[in-house]
N, CA, C and O atoms as a GROMACS GRO file, in nm:
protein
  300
    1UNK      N    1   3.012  -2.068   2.176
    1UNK     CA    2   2.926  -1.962   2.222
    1UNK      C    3   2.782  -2.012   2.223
    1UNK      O    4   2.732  -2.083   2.136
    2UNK      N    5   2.717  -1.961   2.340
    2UNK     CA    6   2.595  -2.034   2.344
    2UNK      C    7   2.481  -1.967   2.232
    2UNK      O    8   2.492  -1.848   2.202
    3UNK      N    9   2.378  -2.048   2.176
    3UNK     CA   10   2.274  -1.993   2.101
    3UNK      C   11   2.207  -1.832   2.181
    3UNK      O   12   2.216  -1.802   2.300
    4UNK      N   13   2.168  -1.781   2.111
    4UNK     CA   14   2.109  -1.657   2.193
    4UNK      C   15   1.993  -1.721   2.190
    4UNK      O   16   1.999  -1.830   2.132
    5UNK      N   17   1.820  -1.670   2.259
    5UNK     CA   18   1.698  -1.708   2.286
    5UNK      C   19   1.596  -1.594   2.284
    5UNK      O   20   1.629  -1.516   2.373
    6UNK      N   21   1.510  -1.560   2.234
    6UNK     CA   22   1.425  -1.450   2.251
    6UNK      C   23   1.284  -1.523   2.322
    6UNK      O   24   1.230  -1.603   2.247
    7UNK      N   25   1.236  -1.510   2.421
    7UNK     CA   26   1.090  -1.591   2.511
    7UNK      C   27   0.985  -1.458   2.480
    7UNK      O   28   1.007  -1.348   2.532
    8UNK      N   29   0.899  -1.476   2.413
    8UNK     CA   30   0.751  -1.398   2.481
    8UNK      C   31   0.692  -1.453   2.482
    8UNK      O   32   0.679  -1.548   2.405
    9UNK      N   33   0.604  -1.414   2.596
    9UNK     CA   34   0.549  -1.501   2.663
    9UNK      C   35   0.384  -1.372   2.692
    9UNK      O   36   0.397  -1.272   2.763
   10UNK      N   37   0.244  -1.409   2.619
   10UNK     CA   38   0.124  -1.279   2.650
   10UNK      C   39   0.045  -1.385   2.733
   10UNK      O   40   0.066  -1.506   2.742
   11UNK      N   41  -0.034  -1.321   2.780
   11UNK     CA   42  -0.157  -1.390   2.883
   11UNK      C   43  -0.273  -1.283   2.861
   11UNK      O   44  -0.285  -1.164   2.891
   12UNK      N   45  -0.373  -1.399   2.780
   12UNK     CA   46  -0.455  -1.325   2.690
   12UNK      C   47  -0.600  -1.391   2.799
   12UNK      O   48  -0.603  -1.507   2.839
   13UNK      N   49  -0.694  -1.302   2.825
   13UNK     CA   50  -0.838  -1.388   2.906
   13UNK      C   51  -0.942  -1.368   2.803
   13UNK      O   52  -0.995  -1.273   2.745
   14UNK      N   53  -0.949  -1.512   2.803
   14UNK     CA   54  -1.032  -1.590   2.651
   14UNK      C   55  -0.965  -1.771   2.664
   14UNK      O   56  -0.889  -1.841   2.731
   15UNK      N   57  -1.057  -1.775   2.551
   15UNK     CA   58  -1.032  -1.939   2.558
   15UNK      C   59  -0.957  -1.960   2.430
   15UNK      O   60  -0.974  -1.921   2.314
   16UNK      N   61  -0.872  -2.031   2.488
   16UNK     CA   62  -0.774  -2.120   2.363
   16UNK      C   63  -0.851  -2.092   2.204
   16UNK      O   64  -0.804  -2.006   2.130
   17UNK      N   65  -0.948  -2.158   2.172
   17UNK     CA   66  -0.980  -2.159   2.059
   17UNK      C   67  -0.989  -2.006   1.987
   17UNK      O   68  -0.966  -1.978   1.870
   18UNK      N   69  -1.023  -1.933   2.074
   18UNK     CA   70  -1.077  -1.811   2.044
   18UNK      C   71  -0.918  -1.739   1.997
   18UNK      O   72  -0.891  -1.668   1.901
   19UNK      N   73  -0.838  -1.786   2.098
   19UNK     CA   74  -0.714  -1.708   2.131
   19UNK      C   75  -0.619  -1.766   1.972
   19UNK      O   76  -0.548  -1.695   1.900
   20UNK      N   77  -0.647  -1.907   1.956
   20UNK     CA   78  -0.566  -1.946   1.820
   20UNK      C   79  -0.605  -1.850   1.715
   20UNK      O   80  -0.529  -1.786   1.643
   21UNK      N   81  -0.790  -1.848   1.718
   21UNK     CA   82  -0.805  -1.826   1.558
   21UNK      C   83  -0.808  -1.650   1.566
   21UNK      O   84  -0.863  -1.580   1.481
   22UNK      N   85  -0.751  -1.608   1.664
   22UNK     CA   86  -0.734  -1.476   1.628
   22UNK      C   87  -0.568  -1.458   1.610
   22UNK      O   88  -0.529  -1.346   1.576
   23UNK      N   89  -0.482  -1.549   1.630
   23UNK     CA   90  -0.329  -1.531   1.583
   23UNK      C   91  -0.348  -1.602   1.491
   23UNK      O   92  -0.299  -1.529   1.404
   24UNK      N   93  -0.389  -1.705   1.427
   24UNK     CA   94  -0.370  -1.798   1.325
   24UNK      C   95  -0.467  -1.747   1.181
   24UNK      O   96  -0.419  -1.709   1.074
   25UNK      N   97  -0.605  -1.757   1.214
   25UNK     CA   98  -0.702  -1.796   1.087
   25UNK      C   99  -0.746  -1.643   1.063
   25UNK      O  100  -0.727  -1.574   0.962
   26UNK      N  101  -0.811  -1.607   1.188
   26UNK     CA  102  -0.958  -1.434   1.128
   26UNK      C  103  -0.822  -1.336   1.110
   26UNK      O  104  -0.739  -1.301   1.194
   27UNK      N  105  -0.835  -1.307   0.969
   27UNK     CA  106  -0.738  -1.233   0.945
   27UNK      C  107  -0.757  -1.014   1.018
   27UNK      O  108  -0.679  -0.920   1.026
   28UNK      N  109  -0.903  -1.037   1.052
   28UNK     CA  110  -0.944  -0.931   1.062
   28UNK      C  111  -0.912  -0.916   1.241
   28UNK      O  112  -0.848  -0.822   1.288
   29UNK      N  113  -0.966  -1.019   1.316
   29UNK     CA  114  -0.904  -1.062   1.453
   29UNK      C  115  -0.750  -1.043   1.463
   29UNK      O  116  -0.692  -0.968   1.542
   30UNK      N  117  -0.694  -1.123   1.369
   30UNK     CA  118  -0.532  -1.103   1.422
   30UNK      C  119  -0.488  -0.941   1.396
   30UNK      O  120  -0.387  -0.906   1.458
   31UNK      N  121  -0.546  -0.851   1.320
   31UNK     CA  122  -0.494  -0.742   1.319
   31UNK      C  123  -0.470  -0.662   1.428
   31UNK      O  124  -0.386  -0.573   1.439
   32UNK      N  125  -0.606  -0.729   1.560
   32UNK     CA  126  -0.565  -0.651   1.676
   32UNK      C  127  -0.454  -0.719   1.776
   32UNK      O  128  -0.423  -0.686   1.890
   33UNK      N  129  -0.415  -0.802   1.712
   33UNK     CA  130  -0.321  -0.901   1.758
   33UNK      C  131  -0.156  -0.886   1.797
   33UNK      O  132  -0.084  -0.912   1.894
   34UNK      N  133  -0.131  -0.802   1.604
   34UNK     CA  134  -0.052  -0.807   1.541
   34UNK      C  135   0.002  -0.684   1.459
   34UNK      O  136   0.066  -0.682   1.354
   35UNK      N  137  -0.047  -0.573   1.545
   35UNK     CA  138  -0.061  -0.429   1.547
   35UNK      C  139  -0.097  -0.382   1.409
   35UNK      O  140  -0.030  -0.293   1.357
   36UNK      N  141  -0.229  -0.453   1.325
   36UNK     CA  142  -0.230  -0.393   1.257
   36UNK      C  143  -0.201  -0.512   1.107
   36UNK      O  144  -0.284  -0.532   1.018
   37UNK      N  145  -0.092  -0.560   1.115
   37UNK     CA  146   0.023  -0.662   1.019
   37UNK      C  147  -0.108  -0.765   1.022
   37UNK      O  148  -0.184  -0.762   1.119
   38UNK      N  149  -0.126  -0.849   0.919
   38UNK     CA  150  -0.153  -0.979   0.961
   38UNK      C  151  -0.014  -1.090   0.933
   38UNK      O  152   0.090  -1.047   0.883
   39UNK      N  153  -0.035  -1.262   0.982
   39UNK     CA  154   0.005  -1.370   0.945
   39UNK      C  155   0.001  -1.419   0.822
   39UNK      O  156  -0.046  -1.366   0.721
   40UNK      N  157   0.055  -1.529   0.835
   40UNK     CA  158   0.082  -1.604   0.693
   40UNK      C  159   0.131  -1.736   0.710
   40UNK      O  160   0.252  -1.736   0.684
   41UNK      N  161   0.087  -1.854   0.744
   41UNK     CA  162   0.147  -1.986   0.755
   41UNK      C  163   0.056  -2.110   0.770
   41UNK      O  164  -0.058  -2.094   0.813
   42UNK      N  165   0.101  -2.237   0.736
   42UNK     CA  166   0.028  -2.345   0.768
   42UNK      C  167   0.010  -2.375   0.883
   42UNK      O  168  -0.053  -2.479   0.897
   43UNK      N  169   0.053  -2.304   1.012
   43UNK     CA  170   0.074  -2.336   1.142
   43UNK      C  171   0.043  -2.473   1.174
   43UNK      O  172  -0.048  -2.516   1.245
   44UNK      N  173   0.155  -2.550   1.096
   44UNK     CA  174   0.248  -2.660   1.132
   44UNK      C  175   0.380  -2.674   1.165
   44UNK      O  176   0.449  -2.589   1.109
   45UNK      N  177   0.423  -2.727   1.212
   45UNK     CA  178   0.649  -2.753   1.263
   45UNK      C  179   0.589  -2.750   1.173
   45UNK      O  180   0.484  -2.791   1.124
   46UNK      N  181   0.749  -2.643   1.135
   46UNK     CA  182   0.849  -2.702   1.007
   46UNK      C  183   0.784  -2.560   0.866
   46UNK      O  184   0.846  -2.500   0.778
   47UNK      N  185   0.658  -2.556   0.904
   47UNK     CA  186   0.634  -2.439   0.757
   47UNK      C  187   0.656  -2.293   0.811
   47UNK      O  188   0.646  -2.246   0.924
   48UNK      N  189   0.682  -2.249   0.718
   48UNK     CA  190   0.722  -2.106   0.700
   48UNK      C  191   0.650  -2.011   0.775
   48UNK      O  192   0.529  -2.032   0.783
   49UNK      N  193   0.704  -1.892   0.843
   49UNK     CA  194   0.602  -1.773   0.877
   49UNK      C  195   0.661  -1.652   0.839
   49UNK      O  196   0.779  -1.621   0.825
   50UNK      N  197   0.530  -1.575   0.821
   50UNK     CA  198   0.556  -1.433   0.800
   50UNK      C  199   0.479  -1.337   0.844
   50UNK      O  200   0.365  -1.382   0.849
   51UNK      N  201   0.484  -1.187   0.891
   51UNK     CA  202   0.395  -1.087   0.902
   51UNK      C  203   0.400  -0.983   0.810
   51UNK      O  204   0.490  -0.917   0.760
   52UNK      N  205   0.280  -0.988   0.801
   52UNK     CA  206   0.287  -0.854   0.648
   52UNK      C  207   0.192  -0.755   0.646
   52UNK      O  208   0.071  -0.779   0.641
   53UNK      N  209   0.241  -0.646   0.650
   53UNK     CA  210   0.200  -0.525   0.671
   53UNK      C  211   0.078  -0.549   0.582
   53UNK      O  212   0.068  -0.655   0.520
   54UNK      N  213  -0.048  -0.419   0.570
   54UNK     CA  214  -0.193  -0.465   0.461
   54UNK      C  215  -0.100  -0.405   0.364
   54UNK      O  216  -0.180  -0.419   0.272
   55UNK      N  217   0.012  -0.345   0.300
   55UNK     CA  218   0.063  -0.344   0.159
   55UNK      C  219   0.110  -0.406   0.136
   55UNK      O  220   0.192  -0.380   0.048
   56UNK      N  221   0.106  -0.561   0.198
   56UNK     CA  222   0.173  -0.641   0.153
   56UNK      C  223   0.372  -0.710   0.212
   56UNK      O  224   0.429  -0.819   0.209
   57UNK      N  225   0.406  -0.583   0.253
   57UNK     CA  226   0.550  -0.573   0.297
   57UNK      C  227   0.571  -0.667   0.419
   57UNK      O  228   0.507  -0.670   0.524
   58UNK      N  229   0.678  -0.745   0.378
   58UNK     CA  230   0.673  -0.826   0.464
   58UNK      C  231   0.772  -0.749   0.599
   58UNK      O  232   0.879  -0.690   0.584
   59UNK      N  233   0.693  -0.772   0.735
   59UNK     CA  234   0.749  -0.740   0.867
   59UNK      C  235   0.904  -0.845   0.918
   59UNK      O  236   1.024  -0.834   0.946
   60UNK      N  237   0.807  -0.932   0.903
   60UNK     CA  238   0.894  -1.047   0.970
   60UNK      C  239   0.853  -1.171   0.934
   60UNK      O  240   0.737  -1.203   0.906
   61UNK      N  241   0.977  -1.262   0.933
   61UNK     CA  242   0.930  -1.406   0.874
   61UNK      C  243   1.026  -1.498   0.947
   61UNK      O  244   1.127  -1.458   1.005
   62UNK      N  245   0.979  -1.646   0.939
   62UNK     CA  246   1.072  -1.750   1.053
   62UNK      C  247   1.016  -1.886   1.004
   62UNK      O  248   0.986  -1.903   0.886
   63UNK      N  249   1.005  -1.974   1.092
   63UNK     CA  250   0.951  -2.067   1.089
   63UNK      C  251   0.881  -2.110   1.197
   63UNK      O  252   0.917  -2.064   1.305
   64UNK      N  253   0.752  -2.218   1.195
   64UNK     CA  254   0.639  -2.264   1.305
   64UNK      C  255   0.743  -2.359   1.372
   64UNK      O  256   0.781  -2.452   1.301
   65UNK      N  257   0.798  -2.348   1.508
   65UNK     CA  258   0.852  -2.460   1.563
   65UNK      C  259   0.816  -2.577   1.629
   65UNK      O  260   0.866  -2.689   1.623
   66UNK      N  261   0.678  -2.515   1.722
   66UNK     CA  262   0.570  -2.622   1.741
   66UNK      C  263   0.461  -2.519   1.736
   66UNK      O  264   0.464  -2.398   1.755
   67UNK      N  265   0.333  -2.631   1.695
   67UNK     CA  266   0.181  -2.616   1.703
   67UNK      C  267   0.122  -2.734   1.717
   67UNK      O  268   0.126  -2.844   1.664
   68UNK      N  269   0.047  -2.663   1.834
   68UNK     CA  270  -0.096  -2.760   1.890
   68UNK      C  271  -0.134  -2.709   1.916
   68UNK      O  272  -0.107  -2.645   2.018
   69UNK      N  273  -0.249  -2.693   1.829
   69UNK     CA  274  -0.371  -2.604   1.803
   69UNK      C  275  -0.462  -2.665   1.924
   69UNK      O  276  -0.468  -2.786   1.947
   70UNK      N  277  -0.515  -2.591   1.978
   70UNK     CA  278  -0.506  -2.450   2.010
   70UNK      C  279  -0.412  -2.428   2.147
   70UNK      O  280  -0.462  -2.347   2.225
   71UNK      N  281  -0.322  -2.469   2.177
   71UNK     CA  282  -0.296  -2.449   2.331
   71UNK      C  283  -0.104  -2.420   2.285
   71UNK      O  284  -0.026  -2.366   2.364
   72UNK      N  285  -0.073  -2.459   2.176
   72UNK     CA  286   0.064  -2.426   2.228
   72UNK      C  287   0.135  -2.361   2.065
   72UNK      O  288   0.180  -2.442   1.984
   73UNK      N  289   0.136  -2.225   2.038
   73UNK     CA  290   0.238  -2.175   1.929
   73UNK      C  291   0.358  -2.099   1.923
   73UNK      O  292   0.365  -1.978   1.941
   74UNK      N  293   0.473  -2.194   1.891
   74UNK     CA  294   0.619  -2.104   1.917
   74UNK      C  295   0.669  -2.108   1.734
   74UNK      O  296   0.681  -2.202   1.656
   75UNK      N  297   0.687  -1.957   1.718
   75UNK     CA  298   0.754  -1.959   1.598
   75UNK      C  299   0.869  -1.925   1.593
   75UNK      O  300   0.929  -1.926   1.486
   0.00000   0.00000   0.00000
């Protein structure tokens, strides 16, 4: 049976850098990002991710599959 696949795919107008450090680093930026939840990861392959509500509760978690900062993040 084949793997299943989930793609999203946003088209955000801004520049790369701007567009990383508001999913990745400004935790106050990604909130409008991330409805609210922020991130959590080394955004490197291979380390861990998570979204966590501001009490802490974690939303959702996975792993970074690729990053290149700033132009390409699939978790």
């Amino acid at each position: 049976m084949p793997k299943s696949t989930f793609v999203y795919v946003t088209y955000s107008r801004t520049s790369p850098e701007r567009l990383w450090s508001a999913l990745t680093t400004d935790a106050e930026f990604m909130k409008q990002y991330w409805f609210g939840s922020h991130c959590e990861s080394e955004w490197e392959a291979g380390s861990p991710w998570k979204m966590l509500y501001p009490d802490g509760t974690v939303v959702d978690s996975g792993e970074i599959v690729e990053a290149d900062a700033p132009r390409r993040l699939v978790i």
